[in-house]
MARSE-328128 format. One record per residue (C-alpha): residue in one letter; x, y, z negated. Coordinates in pm, whole numbers. Each point is the difference from the previous one (the first is absolute). Layout:
  residu       X       Y       Z
       A       X       Y       Z
...
This chain:
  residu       X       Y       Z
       X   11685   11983  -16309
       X     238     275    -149
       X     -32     140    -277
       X     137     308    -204
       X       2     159    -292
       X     136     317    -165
       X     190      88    -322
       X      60     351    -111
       X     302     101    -252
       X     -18     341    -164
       X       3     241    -267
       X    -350     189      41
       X      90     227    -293
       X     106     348      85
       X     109     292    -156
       X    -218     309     -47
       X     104     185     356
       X     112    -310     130
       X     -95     -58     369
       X     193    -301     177
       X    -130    -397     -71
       X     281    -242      94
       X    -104    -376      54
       X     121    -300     133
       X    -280    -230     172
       X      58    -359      70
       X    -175    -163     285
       X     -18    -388      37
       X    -121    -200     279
       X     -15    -350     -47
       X    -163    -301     281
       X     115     274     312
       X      48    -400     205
       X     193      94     335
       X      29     273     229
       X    -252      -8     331
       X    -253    -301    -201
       X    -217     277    -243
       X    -231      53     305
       X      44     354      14
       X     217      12     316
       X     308    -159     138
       X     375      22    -122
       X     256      83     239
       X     402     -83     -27
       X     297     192     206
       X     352     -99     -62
       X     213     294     152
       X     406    -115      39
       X     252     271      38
       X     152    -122     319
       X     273     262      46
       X     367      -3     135
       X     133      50    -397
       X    -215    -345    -117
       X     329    -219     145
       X     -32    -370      39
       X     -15    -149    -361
       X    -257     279    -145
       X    -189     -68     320
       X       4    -386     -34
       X    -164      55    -383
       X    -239     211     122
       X    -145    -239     258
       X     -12    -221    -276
       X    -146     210    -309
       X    -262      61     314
       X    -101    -337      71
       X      -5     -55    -364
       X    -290     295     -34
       X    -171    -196     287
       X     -20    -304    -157
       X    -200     165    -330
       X    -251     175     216
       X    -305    -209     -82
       X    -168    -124     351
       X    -272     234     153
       X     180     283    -117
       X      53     257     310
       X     337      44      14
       X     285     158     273
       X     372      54      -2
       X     213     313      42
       X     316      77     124
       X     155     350     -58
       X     296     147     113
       X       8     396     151
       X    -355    -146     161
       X    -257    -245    -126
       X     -67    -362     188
       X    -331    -188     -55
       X     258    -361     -42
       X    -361    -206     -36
       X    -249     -58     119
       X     134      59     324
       X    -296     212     118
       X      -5     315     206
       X    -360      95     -29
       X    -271     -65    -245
       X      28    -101    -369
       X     373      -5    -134
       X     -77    -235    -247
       X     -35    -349     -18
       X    -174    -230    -285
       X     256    -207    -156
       X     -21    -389      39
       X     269    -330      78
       X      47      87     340
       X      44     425      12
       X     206     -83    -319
       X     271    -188     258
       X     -58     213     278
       X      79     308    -259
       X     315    -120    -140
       X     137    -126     311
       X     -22     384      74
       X     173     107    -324
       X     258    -234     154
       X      71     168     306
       X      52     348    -203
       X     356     205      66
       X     158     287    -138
       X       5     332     230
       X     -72     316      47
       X     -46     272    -330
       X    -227      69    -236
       X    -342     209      33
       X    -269    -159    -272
       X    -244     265      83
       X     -71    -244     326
       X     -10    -295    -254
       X    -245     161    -204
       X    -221     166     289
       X     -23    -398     173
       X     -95    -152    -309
       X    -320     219       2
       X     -62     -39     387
       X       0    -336    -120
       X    -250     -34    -245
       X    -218     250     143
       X     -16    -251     298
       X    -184    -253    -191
       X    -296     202    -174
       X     -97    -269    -245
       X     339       0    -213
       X     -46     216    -249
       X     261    -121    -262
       X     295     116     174
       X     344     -96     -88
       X     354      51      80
       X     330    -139     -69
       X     302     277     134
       X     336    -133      22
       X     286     234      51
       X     375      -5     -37
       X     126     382     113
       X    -133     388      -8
       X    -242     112     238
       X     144     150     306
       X    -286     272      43
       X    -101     328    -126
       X    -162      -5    -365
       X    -331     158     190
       X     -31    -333     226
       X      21    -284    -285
       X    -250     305    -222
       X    -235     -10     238
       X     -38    -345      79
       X     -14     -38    -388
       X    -308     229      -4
       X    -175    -183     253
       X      38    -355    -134
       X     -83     155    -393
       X    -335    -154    -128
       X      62    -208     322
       X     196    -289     -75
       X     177    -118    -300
       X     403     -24      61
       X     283    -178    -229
       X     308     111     122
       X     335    -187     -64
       X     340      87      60
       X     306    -205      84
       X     342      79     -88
       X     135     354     -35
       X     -58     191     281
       X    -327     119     -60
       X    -157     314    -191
       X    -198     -59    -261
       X    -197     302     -33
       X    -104     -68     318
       X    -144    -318     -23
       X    -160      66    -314
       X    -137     282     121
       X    -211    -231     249
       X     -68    -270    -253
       X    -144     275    -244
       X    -230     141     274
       X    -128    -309     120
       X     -52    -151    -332
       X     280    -294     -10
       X     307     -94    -181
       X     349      84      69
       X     374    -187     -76
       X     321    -111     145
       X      89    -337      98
       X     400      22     -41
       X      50    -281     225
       X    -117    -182     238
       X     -27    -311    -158
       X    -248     151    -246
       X    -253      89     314
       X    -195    -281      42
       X    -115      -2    -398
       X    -103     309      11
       X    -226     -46     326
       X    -147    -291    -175
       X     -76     189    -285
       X    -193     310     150
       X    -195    -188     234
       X    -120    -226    -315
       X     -97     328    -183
       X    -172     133     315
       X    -198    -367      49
       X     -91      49    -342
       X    -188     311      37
       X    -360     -87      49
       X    -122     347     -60
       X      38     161     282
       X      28     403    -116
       X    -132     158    -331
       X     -30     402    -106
       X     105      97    -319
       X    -266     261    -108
       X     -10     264    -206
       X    -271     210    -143
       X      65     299    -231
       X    -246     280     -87
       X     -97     330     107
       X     317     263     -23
       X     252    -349    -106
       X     302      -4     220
       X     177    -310      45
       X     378      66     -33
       X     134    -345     146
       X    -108    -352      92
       X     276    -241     -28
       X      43    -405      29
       X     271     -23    -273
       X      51    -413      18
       X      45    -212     141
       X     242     288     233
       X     -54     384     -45
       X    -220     156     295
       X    -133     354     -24
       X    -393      20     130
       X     -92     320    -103
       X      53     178     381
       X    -182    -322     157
       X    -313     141    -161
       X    -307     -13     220
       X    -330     107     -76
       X    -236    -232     -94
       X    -258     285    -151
       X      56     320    -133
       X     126    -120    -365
       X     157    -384     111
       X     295     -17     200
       X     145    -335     117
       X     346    -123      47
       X     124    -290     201
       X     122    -306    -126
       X      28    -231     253
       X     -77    -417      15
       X      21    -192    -383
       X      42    -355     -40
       X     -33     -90    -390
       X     211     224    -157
       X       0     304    -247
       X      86     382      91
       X      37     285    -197
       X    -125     319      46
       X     121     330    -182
       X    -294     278      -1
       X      35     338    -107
       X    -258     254     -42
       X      -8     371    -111
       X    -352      54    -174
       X    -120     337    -162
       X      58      13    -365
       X    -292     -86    -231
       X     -65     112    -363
       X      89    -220    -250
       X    -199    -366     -60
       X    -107      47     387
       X      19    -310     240
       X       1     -25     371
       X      69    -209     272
       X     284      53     174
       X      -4    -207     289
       X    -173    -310     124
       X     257    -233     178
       X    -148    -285     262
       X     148    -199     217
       X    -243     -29     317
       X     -35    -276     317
       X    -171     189     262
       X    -263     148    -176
       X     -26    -224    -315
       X     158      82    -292
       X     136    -290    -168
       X     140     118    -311
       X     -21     320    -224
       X     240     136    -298
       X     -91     282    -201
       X     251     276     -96
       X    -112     235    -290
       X      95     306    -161
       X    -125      61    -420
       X     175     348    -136
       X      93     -63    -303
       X     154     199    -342
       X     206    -316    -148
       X     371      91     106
       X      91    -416     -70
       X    -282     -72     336
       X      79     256     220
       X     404     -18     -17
       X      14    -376     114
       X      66     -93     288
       X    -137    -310     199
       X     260    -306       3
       X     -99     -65     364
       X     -10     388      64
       X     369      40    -130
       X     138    -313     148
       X    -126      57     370
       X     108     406     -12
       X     346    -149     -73
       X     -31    -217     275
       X     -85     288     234
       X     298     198    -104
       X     230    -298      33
       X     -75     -46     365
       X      40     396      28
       X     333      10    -164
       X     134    -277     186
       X     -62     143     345
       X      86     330     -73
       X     345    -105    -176
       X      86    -242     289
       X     -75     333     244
       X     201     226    -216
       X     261    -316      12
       X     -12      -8     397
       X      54     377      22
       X     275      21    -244
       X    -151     162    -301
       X     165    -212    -273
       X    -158     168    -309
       X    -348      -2     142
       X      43    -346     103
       X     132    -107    -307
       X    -233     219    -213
       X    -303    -148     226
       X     140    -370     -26
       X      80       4    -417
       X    -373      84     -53
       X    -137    -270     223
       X     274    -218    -217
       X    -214     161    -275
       X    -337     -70     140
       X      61    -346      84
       X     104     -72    -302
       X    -303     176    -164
       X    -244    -205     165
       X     204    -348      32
       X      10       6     370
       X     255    -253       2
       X      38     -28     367
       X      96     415      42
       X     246     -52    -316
       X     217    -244     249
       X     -22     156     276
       X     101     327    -167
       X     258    -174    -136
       X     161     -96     348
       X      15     411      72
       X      94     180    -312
       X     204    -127    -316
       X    -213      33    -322
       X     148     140    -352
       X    -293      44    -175
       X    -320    -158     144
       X    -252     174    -218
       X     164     372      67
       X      25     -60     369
       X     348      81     -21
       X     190    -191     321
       X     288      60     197
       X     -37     -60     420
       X     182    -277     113
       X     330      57     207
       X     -99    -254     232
       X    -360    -117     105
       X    -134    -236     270
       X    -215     164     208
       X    -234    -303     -29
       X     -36      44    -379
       X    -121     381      95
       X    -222     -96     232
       X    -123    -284    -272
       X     -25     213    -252
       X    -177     282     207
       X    -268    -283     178
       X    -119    -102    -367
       X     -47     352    -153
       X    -334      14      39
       X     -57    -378    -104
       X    -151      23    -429
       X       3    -232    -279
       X    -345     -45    -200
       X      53      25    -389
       X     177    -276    -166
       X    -274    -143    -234
C-alpha cells in the first residue's frame, strides 16, 4: 500500500508588520505498485498519433514504431485504445462502432493493436481539439477506468482556431492526464504546453525520429508506475489568511493556485494528478495578519488527500519575532525554488521577445536566466542556454544572442524551462 509523507522548509520568523509565510513542502510517496492494481478503480491508456499530410514517410514509420513500443509496456488488463488524429479523430482500435471504446490489454489485442498502428498513413491537417475531445469519449465509454492516461504525438501546428483546441482543453481538464510530445520543428510549443500544463502531463521535443520510440517507452513506464490513481493537494489557512500562490516547483514548475476548489470554507485543494514513488515539491505562500511581537500562529496546514483520506500533513508556521539575524534569512529551499520559478519565466519570455524581434528584451530576459541557472546549479538550463546566447560573464548574466540558432535548440531550450533542479547537497 502507498504511502506518503510530508516535509516542510521555512523560515517561521517574521518581522514586526510582516504578513507573507513562504515554504517549500516536500511530499513523498513510496510502495504506489502499478497503475489499475491499488483496487480503487481501473487505469486506462490512449496513444493518440498525429497522422497528418506534414508527418511524411520516415517520421511516420517511427511513429508506428515508438507506438507499438508504448503497447508493449502497457501491463495486461489495462483498458487501453488507439488514436489517430489528423483535421478529425479515428478510433484506429478496437475497431468498435458502438459500446465501450476501450479494450483490456492482453497477448492477443496487443497483436491485433499494432497490426493497426501498422496500417497508419499520413493525410489530411491538423485539428488536436478532435484528438483531445475522442480521447475523453473514450474513457468515458468504459465507466470503471478511472486512472486515465494519454500519450499525444504531434509533429506540426494546429490547423484550427485557438477557441477549438481551448475548449476541448477545458473539457478534458481534471479529466484525463495528457503527455504531449513533439517531433521535429514544425510544431508550437506554447501550444502544446499549454495542453500538457492543463491536463497535468509533461512536455518536450523529440528532434528526430529516431529518438521516438525511447521516449514512448519511457512515458508509458512512468504512467504503469503510477499506482495512485489521483491525489488533492490541500490547503488549510485561517480565518482572514489569503493564500497568494500554490505552486509544484520540482520536479517541473506548474502553477495550482487558479485550480483551487473548495473543499470547506478555509481548505482549498489543488490537483496533482497519479504518483508512482517519487518526490514533488510544493511552493506555498500565504499572507497572514501581522501579530505583536513573540506571537505564533499557524499559517497553513498542507495535506495531501486520496478521496477523502488524508494521507499526509505538513505544518507551516508563522512566530513574529524582534531578532533582525531570524527574521532576515531566508529559507535555502525557499530561495532556491523562487529562482527556479523565475528561470522558467525569463526563459519564455526572452525566447518570445527573441521570436518578435526585441533583441534587448530578449537578451536582457535570457542573461538573467544565464544568471539564475547558474544561481541554483541547474546544469541542464546552463547548456541549453548556452546553445542560444553567448555568455561573457555567467554570474552577471551578461550574454550576447547568437547570430545563428537552430530552431531545434529554441524549441529545446523553451520545452525544459519549466523542468528544476533540487539543491545540490
Amino acid at each position: 500500500m502507498a504511502e506518503f509523507t510530508a516535509t516542510v522548509y521555512q523560515n517561521e520568523f517574521l518581522p514586526d508588520g510582516g504578513t507573507d509565510v513562504n515554504a517549500i513542502v516536500t511530499v513523498t510517496c513510496t510502495g504506489a505498485g502499478t497503475a489499475g492494481q491499488t483496487g480503487a478503480g481501473a487505469a486506462g491508456e490512449i496513444i493518440i498519433v498525429d497522422t497528418s499530410g506534414s508527418m511524411g514517410s520516415a517520421t511516420m514509420q517511427a511513429a508506428r514504431v515508438a507506438a507499438q513500443a508504448a503497447l508493449a509496456e502497457i501491463v495486461d488488463g489495462t483498458w487501453f485504445a488507439v488514436v489517430s488524429g489528423s483535421d478529425h479523430a479515428e478510433l484506429a482500435f478496437p475497431h468498435v462502432s458502438s459500446g465501450p471504446g476501450m479494450v483490456r490489454m492482453d497477448e492477443q489485442t496487443r497483436r491485433d493493436a499494432s497490426a493497426s498502428i501498422d496500417r497508419f498513413t499520413a493525410a489530411g491537417g491538423t485539428a488536436i481539439s478532435t484528438w483531445l475531445d475522442l480521447a475523453g469519449t473514450l474513457f468515458a465509454s468504459v465507466p470503471q477506468v478511472t486512472q486515465r492516461h494519454a500519450i499525444l504525438l504531434t509533429d506540426g501546428e494546429n490547423r484550427e482556431g485557438p477557441s477549438f483546441l481551448d475548449a476541448a482543453i477545458g473539457r478534458a481538464t481534471g479529466y484525463f492526464q495528457c503527455d504531449c510530445r513533439g517531433v521535429g520543428t514544425d510544431w508550437q510549443v506554447e501550444e502544446v504546453r499549454r495542453i500538457a500544463q492543463a491536463l497535468l502531463g509533461t512536455v518536450d521535443i523529440i528532434p528526430e525520429p529516431s529518438q521516438m520510440q525511447a521516449q514512448f517507452q519511457e512515458m508509458m513506464r512512468a504512467s504503469m508506475a503510477r499506482g495512485v490513481a489521483d491525489a488533492q493537494l490541500r490547503v488549510w489557512t485561517p480565518q482572514g489568511a489569503q493564500i497568494l500562490w500554490v505552486r509544484q516547483v520540482s520536479p517541473t514548475v506548474e502553477d495550482l493556485t487558479d485550480r483551487r476548489v473548495e473543499v470547506n470554507p478555509l481548505t482549498g485543494g489543488y490537483p496533482t494528478g497519479a504518483w508512482a514513488d517519487e518526490s514533488r515539491d510544493y511552493h506555498v505562500a500565504v499572507r497572514v495578519a501581522a501579530k505583536a511581537i513573540g506571537q505564533e500562529q499557524l499559517a497553513a496546514r498542507v495535506q495531501l488527500a486520496i478521496g477523502d483520506d488524508v494521507v499526509a500533513q505538513g505544518l507551516v508556521k508563522a512566530t513574529w519575532s524582534g531578532d533582525s539575524e531570524l527574521t532576515a534569512r531566508i529559507d535555502q529551499q525557499v530561495a532556491h525554488y523562487t529562482g527556479q520559478t523565475e528561470l522558467a519565466a525569463m526563459i519564455q519570455e526572452g525566447l518570445a521577445a527573441k521570436a518578435a524581434g526585441d533583441e534587448a528584451t530578449a537578451t536582457t530576459k535570457l542573461g538573467r536566466a544565464v544568471q539564475l541557472a547558474a544561481e541554483t546549479g541547474n546544469d541542464e538550463a546552463t547548456a541549453k542556454l548556452k546553445k542560444v546566447v553567448d555568455i561573457d560573464d555567467e554570474k552577471e548574466g551578461t550574454v550576447r544572442l547568437k547570430a545563428a540558432v537552430a530552431k531545434v535548440d529554441e524549441m529545446a531550450l523553451d520545452t525544459a524551462s519549466t523542468k528544476t533542479t533540487r539543491i545540490k547537497k
